[in-house]
PyMOL CGO cylinders between C-alpha atoms (Angstrom):
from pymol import cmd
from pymol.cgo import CYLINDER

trace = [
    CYLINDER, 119.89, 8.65, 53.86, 121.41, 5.37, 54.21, 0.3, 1, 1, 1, 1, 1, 1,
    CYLINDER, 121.41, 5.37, 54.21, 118.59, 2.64, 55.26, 0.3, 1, 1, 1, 1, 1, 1,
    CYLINDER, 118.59, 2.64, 55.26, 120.83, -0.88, 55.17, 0.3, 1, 1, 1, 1, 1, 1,
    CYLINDER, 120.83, -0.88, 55.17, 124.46, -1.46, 54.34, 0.3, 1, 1, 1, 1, 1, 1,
    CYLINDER, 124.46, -1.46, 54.34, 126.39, -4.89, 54.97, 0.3, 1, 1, 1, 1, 1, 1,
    CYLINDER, 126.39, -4.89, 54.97, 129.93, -6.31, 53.77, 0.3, 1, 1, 1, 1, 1, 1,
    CYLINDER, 129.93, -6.31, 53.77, 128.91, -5.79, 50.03, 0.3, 1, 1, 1, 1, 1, 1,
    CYLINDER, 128.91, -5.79, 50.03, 126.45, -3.17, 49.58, 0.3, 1, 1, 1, 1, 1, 1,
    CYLINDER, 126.45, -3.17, 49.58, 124.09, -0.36, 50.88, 0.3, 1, 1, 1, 1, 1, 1,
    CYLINDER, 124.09, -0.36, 50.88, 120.68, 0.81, 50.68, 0.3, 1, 1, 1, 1, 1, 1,
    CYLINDER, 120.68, 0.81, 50.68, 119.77, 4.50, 50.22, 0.3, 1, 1, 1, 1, 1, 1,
    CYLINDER, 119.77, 4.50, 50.22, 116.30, 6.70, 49.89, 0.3, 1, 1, 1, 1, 1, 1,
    CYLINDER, 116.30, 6.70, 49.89, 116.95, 7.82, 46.22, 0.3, 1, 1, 1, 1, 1, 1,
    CYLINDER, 116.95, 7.82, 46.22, 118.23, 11.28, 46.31, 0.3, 1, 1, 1, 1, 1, 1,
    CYLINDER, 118.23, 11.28, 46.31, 115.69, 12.25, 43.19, 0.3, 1, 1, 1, 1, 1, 1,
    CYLINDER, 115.69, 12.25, 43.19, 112.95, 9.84, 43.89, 0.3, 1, 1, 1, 1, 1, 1,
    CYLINDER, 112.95, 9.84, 43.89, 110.59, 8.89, 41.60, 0.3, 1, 1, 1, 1, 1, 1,
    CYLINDER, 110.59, 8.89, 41.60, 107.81, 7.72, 43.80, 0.3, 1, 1, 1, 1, 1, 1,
    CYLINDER, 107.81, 7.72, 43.80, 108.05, 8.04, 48.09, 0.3, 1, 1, 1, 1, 1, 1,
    CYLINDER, 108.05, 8.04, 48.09, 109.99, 5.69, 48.93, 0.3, 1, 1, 1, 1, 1, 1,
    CYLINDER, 109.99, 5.69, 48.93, 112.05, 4.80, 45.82, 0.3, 1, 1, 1, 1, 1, 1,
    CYLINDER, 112.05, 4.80, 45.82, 115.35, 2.92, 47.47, 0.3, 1, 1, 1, 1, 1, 1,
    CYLINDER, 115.35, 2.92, 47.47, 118.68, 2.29, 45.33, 0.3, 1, 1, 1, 1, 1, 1,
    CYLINDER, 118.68, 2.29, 45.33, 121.07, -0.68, 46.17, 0.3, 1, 1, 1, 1, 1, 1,
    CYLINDER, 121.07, -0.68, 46.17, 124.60, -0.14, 45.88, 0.3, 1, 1, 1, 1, 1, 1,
    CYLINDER, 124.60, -0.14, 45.88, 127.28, -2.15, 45.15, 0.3, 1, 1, 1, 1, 1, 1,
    CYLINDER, 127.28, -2.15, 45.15, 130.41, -0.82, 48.46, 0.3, 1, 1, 1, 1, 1, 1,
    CYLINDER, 130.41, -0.82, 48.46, 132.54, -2.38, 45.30, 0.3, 1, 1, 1, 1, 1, 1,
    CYLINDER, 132.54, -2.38, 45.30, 132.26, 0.18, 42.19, 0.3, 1, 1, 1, 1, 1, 1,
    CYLINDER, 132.26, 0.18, 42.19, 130.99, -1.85, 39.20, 0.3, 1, 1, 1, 1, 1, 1,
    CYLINDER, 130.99, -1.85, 39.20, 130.13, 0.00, 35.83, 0.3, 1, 1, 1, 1, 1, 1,
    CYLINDER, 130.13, 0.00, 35.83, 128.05, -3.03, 34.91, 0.3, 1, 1, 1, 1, 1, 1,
    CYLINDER, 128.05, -3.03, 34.91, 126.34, -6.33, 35.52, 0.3, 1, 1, 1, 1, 1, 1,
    CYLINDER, 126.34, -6.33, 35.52, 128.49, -7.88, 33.67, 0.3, 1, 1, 1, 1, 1, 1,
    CYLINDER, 128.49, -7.88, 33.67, 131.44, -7.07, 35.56, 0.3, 1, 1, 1, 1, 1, 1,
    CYLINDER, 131.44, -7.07, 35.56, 129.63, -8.58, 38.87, 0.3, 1, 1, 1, 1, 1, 1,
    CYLINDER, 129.63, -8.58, 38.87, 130.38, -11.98, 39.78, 0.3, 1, 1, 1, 1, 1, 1,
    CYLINDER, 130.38, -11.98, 39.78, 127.57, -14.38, 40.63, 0.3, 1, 1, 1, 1, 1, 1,
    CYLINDER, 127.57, -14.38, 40.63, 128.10, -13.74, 44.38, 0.3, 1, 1, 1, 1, 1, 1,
    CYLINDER, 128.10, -13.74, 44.38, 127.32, -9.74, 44.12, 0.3, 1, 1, 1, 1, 1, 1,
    CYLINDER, 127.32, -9.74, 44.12, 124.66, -9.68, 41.62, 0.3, 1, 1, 1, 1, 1, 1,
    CYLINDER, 124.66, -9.68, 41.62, 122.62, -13.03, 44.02, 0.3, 1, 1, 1, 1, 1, 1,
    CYLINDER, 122.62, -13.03, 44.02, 123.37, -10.60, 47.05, 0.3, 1, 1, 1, 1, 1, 1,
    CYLINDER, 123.37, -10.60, 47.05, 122.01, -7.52, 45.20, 0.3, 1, 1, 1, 1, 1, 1,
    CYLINDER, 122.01, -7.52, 45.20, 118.94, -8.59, 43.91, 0.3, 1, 1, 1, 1, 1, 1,
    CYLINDER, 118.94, -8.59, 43.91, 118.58, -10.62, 47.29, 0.3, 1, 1, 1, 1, 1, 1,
    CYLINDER, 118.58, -10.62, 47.29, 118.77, -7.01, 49.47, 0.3, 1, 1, 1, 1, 1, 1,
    CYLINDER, 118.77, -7.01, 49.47, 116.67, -5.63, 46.74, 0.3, 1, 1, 1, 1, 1, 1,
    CYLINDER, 116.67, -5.63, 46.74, 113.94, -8.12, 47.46, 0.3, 1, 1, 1, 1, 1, 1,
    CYLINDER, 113.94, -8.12, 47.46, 114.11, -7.22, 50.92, 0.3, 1, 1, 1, 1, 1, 1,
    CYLINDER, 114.11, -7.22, 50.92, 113.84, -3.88, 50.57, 0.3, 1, 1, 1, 1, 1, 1,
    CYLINDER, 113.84, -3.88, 50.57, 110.10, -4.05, 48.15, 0.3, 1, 1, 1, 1, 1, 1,
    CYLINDER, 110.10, -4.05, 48.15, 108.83, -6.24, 51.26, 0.3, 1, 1, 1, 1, 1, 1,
    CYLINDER, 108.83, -6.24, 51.26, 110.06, -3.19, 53.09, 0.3, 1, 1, 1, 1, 1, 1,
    CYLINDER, 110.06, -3.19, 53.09, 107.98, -0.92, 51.06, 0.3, 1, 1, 1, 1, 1, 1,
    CYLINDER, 107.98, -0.92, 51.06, 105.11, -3.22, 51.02, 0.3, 1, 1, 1, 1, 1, 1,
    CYLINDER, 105.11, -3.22, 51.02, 105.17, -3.36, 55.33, 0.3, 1, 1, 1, 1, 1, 1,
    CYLINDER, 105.17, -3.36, 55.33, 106.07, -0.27, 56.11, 0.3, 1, 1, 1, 1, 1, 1,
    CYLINDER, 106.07, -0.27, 56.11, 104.42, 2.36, 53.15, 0.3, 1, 1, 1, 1, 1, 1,
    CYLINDER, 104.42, 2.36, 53.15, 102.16, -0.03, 52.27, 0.3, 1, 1, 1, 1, 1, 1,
    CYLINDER, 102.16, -0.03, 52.27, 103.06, -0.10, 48.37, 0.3, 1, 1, 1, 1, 1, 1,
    CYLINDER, 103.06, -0.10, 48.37, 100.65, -1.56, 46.20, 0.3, 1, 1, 1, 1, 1, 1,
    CYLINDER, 100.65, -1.56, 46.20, 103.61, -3.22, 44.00, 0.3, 1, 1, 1, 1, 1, 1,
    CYLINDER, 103.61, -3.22, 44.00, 107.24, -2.48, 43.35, 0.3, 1, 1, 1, 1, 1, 1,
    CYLINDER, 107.24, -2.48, 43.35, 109.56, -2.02, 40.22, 0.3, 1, 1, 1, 1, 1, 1,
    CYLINDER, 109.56, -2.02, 40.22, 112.89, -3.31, 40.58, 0.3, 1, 1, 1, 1, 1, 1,
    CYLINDER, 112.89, -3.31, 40.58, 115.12, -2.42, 37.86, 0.3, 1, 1, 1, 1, 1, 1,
    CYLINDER, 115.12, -2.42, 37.86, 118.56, -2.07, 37.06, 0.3, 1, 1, 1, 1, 1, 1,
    CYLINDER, 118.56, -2.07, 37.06, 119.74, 0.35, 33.92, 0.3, 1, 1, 1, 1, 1, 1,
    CYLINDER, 119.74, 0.35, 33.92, 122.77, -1.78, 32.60, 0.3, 1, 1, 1, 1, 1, 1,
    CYLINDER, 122.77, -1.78, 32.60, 124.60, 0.70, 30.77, 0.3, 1, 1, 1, 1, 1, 1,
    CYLINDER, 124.60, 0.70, 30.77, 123.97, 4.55, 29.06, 0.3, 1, 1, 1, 1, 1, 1,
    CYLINDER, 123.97, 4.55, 29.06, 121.90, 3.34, 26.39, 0.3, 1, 1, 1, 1, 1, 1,
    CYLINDER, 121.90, 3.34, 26.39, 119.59, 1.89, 28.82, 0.3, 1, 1, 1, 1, 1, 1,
    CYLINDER, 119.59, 1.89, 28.82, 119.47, 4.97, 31.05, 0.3, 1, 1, 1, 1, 1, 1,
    CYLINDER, 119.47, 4.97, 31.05, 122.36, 4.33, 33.72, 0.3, 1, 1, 1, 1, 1, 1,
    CYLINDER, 122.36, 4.33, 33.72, 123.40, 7.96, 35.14, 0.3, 1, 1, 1, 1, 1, 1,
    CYLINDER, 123.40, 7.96, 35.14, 126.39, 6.97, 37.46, 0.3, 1, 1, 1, 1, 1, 1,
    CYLINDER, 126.39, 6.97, 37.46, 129.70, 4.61, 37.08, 0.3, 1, 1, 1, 1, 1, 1,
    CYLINDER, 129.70, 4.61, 37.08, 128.68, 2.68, 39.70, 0.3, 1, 1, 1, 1, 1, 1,
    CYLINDER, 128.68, 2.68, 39.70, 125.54, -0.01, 38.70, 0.3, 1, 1, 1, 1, 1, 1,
    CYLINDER, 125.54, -0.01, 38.70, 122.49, 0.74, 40.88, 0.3, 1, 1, 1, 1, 1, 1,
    CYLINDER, 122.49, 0.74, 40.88, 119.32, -1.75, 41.58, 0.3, 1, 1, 1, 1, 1, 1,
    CYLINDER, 119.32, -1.75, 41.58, 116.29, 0.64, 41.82, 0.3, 1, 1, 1, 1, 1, 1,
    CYLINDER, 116.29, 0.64, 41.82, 113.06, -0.75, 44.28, 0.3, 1, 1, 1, 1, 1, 1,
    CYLINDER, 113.06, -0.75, 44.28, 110.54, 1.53, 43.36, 0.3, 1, 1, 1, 1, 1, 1,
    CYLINDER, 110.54, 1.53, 43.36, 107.68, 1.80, 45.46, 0.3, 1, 1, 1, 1, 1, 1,
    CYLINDER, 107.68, 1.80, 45.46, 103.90, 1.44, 43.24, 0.3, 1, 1, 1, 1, 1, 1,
    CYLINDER, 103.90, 1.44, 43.24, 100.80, 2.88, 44.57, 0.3, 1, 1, 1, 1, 1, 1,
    CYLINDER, 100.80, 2.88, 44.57, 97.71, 3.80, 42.63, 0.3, 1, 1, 1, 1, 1, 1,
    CYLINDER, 97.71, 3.80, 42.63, 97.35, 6.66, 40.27, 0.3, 1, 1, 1, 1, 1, 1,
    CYLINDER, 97.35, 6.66, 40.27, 100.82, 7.60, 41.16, 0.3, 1, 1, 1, 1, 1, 1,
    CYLINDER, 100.82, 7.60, 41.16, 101.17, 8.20, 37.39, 0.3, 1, 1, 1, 1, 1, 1,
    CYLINDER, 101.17, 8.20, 37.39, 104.90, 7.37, 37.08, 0.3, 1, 1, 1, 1, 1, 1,
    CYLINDER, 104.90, 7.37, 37.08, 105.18, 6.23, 33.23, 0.3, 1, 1, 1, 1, 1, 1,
    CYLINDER, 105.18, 6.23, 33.23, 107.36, 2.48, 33.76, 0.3, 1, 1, 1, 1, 1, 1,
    CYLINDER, 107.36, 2.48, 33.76, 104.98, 0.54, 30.98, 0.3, 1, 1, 1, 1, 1, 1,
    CYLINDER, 104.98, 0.54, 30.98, 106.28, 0.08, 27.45, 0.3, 1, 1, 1, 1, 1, 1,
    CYLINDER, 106.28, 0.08, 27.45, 103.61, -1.56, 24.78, 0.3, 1, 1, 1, 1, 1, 1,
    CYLINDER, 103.61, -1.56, 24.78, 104.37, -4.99, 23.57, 0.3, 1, 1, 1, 1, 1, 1,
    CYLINDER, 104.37, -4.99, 23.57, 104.96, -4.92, 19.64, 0.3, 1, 1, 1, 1, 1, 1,
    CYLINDER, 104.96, -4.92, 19.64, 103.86, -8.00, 17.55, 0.3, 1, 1, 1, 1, 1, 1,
    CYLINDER, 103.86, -8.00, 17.55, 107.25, -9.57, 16.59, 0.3, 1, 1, 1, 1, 1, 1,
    CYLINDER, 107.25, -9.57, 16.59, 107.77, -10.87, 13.35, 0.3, 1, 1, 1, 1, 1, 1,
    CYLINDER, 107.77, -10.87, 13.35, 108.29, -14.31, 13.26, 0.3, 1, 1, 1, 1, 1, 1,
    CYLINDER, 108.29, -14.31, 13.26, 111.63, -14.52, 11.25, 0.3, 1, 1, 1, 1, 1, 1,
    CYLINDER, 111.63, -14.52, 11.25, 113.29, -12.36, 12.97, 0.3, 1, 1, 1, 1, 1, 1,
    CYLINDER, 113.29, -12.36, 12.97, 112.54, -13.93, 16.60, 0.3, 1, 1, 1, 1, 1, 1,
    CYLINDER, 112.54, -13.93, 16.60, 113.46, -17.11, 14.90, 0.3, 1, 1, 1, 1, 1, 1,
    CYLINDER, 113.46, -17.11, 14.90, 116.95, -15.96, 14.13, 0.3, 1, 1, 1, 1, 1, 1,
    CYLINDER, 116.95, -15.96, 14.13, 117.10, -13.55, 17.39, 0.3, 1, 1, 1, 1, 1, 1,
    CYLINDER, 117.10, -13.55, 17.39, 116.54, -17.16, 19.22, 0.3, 1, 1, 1, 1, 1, 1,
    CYLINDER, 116.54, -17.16, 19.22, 119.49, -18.84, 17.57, 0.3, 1, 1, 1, 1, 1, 1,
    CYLINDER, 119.49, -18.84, 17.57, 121.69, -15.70, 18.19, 0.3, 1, 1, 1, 1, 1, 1,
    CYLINDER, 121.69, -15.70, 18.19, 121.08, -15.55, 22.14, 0.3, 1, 1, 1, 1, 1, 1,
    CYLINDER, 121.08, -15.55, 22.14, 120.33, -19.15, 22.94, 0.3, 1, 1, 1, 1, 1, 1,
    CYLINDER, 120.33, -19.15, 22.94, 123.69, -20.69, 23.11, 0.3, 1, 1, 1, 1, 1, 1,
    CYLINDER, 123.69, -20.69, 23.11, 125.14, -17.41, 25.04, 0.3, 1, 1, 1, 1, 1, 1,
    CYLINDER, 125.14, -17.41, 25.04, 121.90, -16.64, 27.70, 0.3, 1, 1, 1, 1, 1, 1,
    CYLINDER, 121.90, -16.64, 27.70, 122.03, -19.21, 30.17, 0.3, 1, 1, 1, 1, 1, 1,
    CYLINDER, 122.03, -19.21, 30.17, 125.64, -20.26, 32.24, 0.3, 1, 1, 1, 1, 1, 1,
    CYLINDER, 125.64, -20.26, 32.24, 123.92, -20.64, 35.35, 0.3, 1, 1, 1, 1, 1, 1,
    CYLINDER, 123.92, -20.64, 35.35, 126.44, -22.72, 37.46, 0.3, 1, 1, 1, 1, 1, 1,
    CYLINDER, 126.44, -22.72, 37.46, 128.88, -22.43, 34.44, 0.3, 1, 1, 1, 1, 1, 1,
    CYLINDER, 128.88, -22.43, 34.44, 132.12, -21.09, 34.63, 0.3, 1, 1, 1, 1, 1, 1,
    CYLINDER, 132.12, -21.09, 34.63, 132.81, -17.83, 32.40, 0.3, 1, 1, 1, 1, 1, 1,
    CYLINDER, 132.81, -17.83, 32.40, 135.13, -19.67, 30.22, 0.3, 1, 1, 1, 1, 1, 1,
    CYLINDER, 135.13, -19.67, 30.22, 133.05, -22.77, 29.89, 0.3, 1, 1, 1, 1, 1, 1,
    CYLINDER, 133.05, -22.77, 29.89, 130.04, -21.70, 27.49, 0.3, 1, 1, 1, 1, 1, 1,
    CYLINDER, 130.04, -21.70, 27.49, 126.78, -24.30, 27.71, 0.3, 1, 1, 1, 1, 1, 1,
    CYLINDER, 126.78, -24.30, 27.71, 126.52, -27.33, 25.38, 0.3, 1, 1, 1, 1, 1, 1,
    CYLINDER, 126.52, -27.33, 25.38, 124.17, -25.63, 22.77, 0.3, 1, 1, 1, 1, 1, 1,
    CYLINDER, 124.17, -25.63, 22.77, 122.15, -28.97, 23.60, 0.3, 1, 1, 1, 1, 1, 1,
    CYLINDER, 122.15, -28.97, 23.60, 122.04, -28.66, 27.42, 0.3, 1, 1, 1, 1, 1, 1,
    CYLINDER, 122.04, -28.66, 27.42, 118.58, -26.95, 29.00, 0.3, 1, 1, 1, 1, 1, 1,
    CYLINDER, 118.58, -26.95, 29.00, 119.00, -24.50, 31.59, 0.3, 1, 1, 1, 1, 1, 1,
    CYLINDER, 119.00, -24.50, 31.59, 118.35, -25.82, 34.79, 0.3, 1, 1, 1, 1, 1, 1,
    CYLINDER, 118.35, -25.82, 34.79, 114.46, -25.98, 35.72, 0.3, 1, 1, 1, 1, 1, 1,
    CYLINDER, 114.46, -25.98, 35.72, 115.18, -25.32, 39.53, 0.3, 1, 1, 1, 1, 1, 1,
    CYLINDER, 115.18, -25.32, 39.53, 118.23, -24.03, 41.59, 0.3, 1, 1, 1, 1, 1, 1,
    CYLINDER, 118.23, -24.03, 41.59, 119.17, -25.78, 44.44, 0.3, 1, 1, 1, 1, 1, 1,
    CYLINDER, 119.17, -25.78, 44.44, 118.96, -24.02, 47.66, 0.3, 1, 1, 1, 1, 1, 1,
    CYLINDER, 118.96, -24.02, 47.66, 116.37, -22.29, 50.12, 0.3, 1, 1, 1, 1, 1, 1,
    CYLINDER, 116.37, -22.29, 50.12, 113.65, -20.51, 48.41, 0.3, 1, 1, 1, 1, 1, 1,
    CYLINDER, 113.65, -20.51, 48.41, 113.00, -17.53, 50.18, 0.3, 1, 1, 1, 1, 1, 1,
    CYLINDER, 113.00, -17.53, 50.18, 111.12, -15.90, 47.67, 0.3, 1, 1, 1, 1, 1, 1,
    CYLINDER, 111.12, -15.90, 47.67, 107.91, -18.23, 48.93, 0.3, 1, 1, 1, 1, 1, 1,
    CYLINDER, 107.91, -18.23, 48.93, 108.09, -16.32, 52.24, 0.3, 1, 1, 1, 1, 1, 1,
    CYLINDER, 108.09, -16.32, 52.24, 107.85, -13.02, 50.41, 0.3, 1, 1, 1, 1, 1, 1,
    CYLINDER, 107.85, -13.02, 50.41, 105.29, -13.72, 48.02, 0.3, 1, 1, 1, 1, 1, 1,
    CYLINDER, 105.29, -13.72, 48.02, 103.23, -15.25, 51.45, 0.3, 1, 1, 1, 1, 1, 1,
    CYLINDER, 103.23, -15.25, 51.45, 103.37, -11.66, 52.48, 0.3, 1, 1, 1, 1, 1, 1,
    CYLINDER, 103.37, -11.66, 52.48, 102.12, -9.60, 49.37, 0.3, 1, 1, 1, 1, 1, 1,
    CYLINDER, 102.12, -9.60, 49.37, 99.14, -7.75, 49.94, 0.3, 1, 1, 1, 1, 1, 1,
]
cmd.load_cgo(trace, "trace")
């Protein structure tokens, strides 16, 4: 049951749902990961997906929304093609999503931190041009903020 579809993807009612109302964004492209989306697809996915928990917020009147995306088997992803899951939330609907926090120990965030922070941030870098391991990630993005809108309409 196909609810949206445009030039790059479509929306569908989860054929197993996990709550009413559980939608799954599509990719029309097939992509077995994130990383294989360019910046384009993955800005228009998670843009649709947006649209689509305001959806469930207006029209089943959710009381909040998962959106998740299982990047690869290890992580739970089913199908070859990547999915974004908007799961609808409501109140005792006793769908297990939570994990417990552990305490980390502090040595090993320490060097976790130097492994990832030189590789976790090319926003509005080329693939092929890694970040200067002394430039910040930018604090803003440029552009219209239309989450502002959506938040304006939570209930």
């Amino acid at each position: 049951m196909k609810v949206y579809e445009d030039a790059l993807c479509y929306v569908e009612l989860a054929k197993k749902p996990v709550t009413e109302g559980h939608l799954q964004v599509y990719p029309k492209k097939e992509v077995k990961s994130l990383e294989e989306m360019d910046d384009e697809l993955v800005q228009h996915l998670f843009f649709v997906a947006s649209y689509c928990a305001t959806g469930l917020f207006e029209g089943l009147k959710a009381q909040g929304t998962n959106i998740i995306i299982n990047n690869g088997k290890n992580a739970g992803q089913k199908e070859d093609n990547i999915c974004v899951d908007v799961i609808a939330r409501f109140e005792k609907d006793e769908l297990p999503i939570l994990w417990e926090p552990k305490q980390g120990d502090q040595a090993k965030l320490e060097e976790t931190f130097k492994q990832v922070k030189g590789e976790a941030f090319y926003v509005n870098k080329s693939p092929d041009k890694k970040q200067n391991k002394e430039e910040k990630p930018p604090e803003k993005i440029d552009g219209d903020n239309y989450m502002i809108e959506h938040l304006n309409k939570l209930p």
